[in-house]
N, C-alpha and C positions, 0 to 999 in steps of 0.2 A: 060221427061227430055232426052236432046240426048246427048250419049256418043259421044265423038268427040279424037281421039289417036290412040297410040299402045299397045298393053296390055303392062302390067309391069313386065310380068311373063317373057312373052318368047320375046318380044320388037321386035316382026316382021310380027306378024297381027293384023287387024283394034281390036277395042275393040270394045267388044258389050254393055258389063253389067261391073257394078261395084259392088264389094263386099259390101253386108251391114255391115259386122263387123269390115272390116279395109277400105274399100274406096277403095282396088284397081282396076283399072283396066282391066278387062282380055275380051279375045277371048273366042270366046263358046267352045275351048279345054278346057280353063285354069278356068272353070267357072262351078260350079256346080248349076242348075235351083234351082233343088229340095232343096239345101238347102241355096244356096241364097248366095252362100258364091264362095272364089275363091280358086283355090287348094290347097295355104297355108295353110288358115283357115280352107278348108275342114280335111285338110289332120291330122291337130291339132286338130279338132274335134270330130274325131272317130281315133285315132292313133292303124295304123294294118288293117282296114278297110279296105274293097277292094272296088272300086272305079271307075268309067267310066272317071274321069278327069285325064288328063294326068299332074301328082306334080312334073314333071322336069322342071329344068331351064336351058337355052343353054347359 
């Protein structure tokens, strides 16, 4: 499936992947492989968890 946008995180680079648990959109910043998820849901996932994905929004 090809993602085609802007992530919906930071809404200024291409989207790569989409969240399996909400469907968003994100950038391979905003976008964790390993767990499939984007940095919202990462971030809600393990809350405190320290993390490679950057969970701010501009």
């Amino acid at each position: 499936m090809s993602i085609s946008g802007l992530c919906q995180i930071c809404e200024s680079r291409e989207a790569q992947e989409r969240c399996t648990n909400c469907g968003t959109l994100a950038c391979e910043k905003h976008y964790d492989r390993g767990k499939g998820l984007c940095a919202d849901c990462a971030a809600q996932a393990d809350p405190g968890q320290e993390s490679d994905v950057d969970i701010h929004r501009f």
